[in-house]
Residue frames relative to the residue before (quaternion, step in Angstrom):
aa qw qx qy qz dx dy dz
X 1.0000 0.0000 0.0000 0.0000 0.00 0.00 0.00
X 0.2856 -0.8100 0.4527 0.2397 3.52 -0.79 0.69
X 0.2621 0.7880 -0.5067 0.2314 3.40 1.44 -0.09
X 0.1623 -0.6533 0.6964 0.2487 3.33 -1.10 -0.76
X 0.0060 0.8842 -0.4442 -0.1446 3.70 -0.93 0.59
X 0.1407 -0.8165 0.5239 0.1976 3.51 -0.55 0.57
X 0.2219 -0.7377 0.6007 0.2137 3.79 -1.44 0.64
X 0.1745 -0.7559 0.6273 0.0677 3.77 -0.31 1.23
X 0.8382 0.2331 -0.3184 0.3764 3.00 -1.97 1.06
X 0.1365 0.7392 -0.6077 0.2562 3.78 0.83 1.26
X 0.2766 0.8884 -0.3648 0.0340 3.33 -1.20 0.79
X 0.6263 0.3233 -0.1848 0.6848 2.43 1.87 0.42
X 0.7028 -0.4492 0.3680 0.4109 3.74 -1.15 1.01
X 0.8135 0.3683 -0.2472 0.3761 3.23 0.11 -1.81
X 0.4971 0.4730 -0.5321 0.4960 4.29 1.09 0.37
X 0.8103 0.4399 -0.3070 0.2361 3.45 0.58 -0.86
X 0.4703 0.6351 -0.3141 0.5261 3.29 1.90 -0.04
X 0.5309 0.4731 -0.3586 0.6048 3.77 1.68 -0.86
X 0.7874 0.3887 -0.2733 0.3927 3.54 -0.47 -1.25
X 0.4979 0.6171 -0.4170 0.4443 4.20 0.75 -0.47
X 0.7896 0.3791 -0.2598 0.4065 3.65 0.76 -0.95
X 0.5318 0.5845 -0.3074 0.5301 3.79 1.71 0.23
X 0.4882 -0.4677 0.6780 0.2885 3.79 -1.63 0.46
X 0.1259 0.6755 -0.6639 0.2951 3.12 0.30 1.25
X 0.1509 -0.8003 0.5702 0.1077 3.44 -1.36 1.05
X 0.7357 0.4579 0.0479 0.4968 3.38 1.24 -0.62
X 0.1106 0.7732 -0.6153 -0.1064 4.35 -0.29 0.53
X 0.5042 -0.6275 0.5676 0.1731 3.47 -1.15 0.41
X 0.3267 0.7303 -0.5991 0.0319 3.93 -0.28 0.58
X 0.4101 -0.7714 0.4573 0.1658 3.27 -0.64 1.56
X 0.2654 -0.7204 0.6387 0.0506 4.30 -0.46 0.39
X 0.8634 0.2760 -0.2842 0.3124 3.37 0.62 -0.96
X 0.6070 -0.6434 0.0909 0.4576 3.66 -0.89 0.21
X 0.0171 0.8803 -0.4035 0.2491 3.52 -0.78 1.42
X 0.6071 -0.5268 0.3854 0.4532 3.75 -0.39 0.62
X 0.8187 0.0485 -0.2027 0.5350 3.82 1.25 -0.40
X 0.0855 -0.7943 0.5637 -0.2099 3.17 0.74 1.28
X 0.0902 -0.7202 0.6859 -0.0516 3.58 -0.80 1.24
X 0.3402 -0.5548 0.7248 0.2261 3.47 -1.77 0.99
X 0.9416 -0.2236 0.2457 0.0553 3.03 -1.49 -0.07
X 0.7047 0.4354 0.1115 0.5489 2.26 0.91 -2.28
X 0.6934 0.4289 -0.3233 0.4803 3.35 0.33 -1.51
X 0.5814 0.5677 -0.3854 0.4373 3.85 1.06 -1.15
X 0.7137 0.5159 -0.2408 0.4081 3.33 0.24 -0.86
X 0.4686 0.4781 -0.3595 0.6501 4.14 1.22 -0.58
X 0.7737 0.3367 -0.3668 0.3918 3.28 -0.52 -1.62
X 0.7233 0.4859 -0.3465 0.3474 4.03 0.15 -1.22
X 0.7305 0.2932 -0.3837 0.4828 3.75 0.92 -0.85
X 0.5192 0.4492 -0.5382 0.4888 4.34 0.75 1.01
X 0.5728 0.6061 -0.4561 0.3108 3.58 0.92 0.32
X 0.6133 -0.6677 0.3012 0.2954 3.14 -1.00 1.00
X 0.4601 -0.6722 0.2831 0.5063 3.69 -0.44 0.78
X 0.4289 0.6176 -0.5112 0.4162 4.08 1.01 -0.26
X 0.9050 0.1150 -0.1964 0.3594 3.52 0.01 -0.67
X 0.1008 -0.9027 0.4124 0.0707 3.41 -1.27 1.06
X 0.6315 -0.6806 0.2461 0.2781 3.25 -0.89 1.43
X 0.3932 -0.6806 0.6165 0.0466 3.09 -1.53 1.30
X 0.1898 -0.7432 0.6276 0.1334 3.62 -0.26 0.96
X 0.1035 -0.8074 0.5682 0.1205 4.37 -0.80 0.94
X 0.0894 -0.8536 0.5131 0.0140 3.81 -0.20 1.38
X 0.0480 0.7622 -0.6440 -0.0441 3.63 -0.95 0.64
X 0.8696 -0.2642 0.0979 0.4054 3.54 -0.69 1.42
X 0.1775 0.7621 -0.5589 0.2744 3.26 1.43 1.49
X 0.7758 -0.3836 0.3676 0.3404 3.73 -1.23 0.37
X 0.1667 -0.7658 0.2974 0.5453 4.03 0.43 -0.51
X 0.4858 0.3450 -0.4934 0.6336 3.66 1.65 -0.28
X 0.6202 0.2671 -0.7012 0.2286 3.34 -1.14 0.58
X 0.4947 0.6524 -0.4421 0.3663 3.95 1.37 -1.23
X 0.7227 0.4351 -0.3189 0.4321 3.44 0.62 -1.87
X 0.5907 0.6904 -0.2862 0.3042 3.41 0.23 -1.27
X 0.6759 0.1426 -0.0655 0.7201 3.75 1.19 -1.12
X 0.1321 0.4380 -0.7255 0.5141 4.25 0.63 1.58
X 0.9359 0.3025 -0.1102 0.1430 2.65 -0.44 -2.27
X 0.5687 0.5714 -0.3571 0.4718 3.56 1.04 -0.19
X 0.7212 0.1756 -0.2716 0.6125 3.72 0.56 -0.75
X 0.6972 -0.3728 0.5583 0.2515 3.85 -0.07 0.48
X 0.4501 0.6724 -0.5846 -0.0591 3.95 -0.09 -0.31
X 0.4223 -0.6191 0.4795 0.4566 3.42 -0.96 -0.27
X 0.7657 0.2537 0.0178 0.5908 3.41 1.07 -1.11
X 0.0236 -0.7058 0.6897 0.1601 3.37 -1.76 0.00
X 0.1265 -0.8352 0.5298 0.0756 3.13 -1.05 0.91
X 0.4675 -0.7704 0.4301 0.0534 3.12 -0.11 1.97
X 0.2486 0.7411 -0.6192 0.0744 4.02 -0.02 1.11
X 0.3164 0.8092 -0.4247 0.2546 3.57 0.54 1.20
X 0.5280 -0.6839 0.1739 0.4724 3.23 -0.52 -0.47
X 0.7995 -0.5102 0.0880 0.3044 3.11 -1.15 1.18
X 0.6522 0.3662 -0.3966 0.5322 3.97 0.69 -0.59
X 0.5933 0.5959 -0.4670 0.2736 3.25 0.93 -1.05
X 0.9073 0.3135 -0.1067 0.2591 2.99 0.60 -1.56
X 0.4880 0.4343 -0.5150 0.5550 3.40 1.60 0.64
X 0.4732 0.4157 -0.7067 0.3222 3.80 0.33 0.25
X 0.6670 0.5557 -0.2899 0.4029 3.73 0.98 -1.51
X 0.6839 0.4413 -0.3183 0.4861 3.87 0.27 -0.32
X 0.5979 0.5199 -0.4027 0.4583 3.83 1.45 -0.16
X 0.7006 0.3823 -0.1950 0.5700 3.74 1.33 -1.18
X 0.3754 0.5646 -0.4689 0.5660 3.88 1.12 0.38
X 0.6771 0.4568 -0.3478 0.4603 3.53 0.21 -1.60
X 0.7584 0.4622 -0.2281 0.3990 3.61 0.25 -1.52
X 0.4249 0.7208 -0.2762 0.4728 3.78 1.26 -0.16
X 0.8188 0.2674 -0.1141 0.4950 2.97 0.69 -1.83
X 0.5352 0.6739 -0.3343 0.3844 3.61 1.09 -0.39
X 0.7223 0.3424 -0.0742 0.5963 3.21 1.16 -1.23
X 0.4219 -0.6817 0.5080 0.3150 3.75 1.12 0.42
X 0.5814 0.6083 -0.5100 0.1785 3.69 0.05 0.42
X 0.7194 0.0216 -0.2912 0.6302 3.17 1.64 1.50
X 0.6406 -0.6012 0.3492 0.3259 3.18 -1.21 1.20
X 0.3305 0.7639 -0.5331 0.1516 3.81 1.14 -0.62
X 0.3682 -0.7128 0.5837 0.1249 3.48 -1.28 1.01
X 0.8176 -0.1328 0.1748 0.5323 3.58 0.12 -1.31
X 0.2787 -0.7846 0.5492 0.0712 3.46 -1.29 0.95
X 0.2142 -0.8378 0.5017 0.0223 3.68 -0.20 1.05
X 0.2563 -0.7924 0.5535 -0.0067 3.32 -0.74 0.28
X 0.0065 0.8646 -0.4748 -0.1645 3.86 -0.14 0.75
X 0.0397 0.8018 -0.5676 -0.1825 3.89 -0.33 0.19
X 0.5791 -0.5945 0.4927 0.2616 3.54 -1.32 0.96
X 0.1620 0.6945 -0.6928 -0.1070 3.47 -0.70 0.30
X 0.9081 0.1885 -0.2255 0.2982 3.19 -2.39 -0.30
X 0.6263 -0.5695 0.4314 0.3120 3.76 -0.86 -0.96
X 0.5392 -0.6888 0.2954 0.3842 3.34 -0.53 1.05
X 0.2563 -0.6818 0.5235 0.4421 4.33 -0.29 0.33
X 0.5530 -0.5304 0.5199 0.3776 4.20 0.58 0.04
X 0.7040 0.5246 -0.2780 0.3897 3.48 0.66 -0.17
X 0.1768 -0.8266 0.5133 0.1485 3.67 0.39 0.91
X 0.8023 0.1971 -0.0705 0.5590 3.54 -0.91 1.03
X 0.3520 0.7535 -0.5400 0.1294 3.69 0.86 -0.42
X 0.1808 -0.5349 0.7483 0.3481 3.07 0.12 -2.41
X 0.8406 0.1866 -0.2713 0.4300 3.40 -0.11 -0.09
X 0.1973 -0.8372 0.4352 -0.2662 1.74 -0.76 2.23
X 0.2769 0.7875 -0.3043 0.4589 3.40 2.73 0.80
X 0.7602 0.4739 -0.2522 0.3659 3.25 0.78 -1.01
X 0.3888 0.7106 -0.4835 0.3318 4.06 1.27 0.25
X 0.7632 -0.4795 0.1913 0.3887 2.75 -1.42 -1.41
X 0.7796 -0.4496 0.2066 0.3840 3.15 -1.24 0.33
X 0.3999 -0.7207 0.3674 0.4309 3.65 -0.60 -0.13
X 0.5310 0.6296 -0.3293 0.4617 3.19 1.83 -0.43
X 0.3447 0.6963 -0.4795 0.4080 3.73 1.14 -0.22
X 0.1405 -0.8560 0.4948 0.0513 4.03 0.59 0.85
X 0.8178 0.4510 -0.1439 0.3274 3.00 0.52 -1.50
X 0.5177 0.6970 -0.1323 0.4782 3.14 1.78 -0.49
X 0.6076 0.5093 -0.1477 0.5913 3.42 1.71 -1.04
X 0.6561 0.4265 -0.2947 0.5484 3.86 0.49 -1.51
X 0.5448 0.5881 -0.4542 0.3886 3.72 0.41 -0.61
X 0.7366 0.3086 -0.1980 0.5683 3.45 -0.28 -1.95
X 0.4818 0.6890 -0.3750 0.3906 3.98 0.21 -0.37
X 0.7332 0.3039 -0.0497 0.6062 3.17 0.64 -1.51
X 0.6481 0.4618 -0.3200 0.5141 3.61 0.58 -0.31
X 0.7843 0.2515 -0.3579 0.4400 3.85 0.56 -0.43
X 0.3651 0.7072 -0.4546 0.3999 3.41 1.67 -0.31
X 0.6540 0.6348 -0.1042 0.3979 3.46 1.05 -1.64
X 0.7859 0.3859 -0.0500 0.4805 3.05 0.68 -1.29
X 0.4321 0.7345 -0.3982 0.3395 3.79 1.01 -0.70
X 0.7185 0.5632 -0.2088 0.3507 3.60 0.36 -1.54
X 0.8948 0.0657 -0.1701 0.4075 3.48 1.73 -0.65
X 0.4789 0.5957 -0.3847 0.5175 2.74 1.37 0.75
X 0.5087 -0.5448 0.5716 0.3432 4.24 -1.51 0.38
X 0.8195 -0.0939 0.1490 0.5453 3.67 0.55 -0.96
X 0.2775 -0.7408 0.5891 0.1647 3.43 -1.49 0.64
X 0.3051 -0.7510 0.5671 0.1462 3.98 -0.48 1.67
X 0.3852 -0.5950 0.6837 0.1740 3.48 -1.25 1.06
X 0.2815 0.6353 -0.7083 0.1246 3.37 -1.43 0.72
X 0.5349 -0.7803 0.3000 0.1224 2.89 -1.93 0.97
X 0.4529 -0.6999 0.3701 0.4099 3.67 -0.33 1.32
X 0.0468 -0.6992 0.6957 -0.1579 3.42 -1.63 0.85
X 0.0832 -0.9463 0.2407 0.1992 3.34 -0.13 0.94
X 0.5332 0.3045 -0.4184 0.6692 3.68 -0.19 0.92
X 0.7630 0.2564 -0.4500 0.3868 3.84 0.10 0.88
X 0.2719 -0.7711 0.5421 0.1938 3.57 -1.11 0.13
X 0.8173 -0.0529 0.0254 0.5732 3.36 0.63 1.15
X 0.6581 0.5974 -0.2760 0.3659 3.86 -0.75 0.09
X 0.6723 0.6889 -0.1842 0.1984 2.96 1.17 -1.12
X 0.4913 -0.7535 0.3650 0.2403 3.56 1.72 0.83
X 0.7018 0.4363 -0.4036 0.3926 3.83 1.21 0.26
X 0.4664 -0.5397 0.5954 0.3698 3.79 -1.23 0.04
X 0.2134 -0.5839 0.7795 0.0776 3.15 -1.75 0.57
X 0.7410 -0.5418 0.3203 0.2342 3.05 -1.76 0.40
X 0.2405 -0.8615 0.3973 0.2054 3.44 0.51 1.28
X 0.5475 0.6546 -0.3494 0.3868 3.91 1.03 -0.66
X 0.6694 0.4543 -0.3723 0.4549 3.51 1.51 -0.68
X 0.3210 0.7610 -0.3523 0.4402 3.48 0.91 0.21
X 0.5755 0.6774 -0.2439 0.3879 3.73 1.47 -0.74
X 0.7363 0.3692 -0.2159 0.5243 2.87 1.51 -1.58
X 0.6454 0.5242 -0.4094 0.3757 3.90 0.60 0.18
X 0.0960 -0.7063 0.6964 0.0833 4.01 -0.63 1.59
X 0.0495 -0.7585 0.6490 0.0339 3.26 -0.77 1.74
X 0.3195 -0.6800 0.6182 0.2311 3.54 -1.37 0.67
X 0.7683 0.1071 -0.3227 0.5424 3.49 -0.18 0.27
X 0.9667 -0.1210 0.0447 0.2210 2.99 -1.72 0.35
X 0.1384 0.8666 -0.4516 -0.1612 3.63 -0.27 -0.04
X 0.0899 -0.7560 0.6474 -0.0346 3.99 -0.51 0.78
X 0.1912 -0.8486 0.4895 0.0610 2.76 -1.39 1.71
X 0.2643 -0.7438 0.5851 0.1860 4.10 -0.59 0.69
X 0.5474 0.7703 -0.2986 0.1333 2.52 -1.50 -0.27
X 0.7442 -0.4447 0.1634 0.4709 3.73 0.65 0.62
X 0.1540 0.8200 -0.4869 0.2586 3.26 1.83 0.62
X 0.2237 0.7457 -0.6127 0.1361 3.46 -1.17 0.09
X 0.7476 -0.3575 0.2520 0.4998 4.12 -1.84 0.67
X 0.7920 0.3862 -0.3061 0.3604 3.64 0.49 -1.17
X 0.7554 0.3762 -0.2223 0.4883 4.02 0.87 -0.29
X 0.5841 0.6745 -0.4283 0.1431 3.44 1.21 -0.59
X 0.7741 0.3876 -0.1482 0.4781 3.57 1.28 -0.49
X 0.3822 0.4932 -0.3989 0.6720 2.99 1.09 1.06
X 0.8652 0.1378 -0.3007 0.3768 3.24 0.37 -0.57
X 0.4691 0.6313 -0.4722 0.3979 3.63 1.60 0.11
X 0.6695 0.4895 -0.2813 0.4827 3.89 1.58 -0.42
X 0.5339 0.6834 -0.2285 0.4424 3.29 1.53 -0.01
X 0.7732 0.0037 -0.0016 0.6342 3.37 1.17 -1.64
X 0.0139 -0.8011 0.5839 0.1306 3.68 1.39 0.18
X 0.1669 -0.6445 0.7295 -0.1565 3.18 -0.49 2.55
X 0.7891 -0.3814 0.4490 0.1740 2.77 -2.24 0.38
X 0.7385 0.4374 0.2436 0.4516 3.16 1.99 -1.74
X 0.3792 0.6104 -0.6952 -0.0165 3.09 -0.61 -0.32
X 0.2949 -0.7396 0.5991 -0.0845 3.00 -2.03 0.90
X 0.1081 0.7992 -0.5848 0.0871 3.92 0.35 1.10
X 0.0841 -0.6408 0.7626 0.0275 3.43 -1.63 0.27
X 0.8724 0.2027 -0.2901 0.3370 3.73 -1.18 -1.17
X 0.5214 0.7223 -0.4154 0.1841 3.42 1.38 -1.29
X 0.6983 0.6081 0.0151 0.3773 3.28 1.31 -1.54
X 0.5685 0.5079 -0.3071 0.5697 3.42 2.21 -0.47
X 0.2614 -0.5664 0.7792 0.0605 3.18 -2.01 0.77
X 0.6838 -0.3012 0.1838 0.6387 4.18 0.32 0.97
X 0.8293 -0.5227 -0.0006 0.1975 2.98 0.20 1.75
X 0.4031 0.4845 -0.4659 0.6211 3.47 2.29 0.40
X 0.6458 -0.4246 0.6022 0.2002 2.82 -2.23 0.36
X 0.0372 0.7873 -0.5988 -0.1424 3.57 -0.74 0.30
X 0.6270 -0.5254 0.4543 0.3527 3.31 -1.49 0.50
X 0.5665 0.5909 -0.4258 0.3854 3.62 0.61 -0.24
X 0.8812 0.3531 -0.1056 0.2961 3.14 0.80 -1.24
X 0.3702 0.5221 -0.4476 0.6245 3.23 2.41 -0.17
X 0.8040 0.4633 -0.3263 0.1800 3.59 0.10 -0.44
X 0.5695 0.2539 -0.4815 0.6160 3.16 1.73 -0.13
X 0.4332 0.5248 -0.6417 0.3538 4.10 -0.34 0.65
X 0.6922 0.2721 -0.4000 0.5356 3.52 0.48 -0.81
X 0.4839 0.5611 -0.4866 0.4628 3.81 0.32 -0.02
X 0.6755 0.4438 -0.2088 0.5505 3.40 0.23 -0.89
X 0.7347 0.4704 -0.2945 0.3901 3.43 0.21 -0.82
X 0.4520 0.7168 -0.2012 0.4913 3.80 1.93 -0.67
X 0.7511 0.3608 -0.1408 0.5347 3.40 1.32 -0.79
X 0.5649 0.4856 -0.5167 0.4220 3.50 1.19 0.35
């Protein structure tokens, strides 16, 4: 499979002992404030027991940029995935870029997440018909102009679904078909209420660079082995 997959919101040894035993490409370690909000530290344990296959994904929301950089370099990330707000974080993804150029951090890739369409209320659903319209113009030329913008410094640009008063998390699908009108140049990785029962359907739908799951996979907010294991099952059939 050429996907790539990431598991977001690690946080506890006993996920990283589950998820180590999977083609896992990608961990999730959330920074900002959140039901799996991670210090530092604890990030930093959990990331240096990660198998060497999979590499950590640092998640920032309107963090300081020396505090962002500050916890790169301490846990080692490979990546940061920038779900803030938007000037903020293309001013921050422009001095990142210039960082890595000039080697004054080991940082690998820089992601970027824009919100698109409207949650369907249905966590995990799949259906993924009942968002927004496609005629919703103004809504399109926007995120357009914004990844058009944003492309030059960033590795890839993460689809997730808009929800208002949140910035990501929000365990619903959006309308994956609207996804047609966006020519992205660099990468593209989809979020977003993904889970065993939609993931291959929707990897044949928007065949992303990515795919990215998290709650689909919790039992009170850990990961269980049951459920990473029927995803990669599922994932066998794309």
């Amino acid at each position: 499979m050429d996907t790539k997959v990431k598991i977001c919101g690690i946080k506890t040894i006993e996920e990283v002992a589950i998820i180590n035993q999977y083609p896992l490409d990608y961990a999730g370690f959330i920074f900002a404030p959140s039901k799996r909000q991670m210090t530092k530290d604890k990030a930093k344990t959990l990331i240096d027991m990660l198998g060497s296959h999979i590499k950590p994904i640092g998640v920032f929301v309107d963090h300081s940029f020396d505090e962002m950089v500050e916890i790169i370099n301490y846990c080692n990330l490979y990546g940061v995935q920038l779900h803030g707000d938007y000037k903020q974080d293309f001013e921050y993804a422009k001095k990142l870029k210039r960082l890595i150029i000039s080697k004054g951090i080991q940082l690998k890739v820089i992601w970027k997440s824009i919100s698109i369409g409207k949650g369907s209320g249905e966590k995990g659903s799949g259906d993924y018909t009942k968002n927004l319209d496609r005629d919703e113009t103004d809504h399109i030329k926007k995120i357009k102009i914004d990844i058009e913008n944003m492309e030059p410094y960033v590795d890839a640009i993460l689809f997730d679904t808009y929800k208002k008063g949140e910035k990501g998390g929000t365990g619903e699908v959006f309308n994956w078909e609207l996804l047609d009108a966006f020519e992205v140049k660099v990468e593209r990785i989809l979020a977003g209420g993904l889970s065993p029962d939609n993931i291959v359907d929707a990897i044949h739908t928007v065949r992303p660079d990515t795919v990215d799951v998290n709650s689909s996979l919790e039992v009170e907010l850990i990961k269980t082995k049951e459920k990473v294991d029927r995803l990669f099952n599922r994932l066998k059939e794309v």
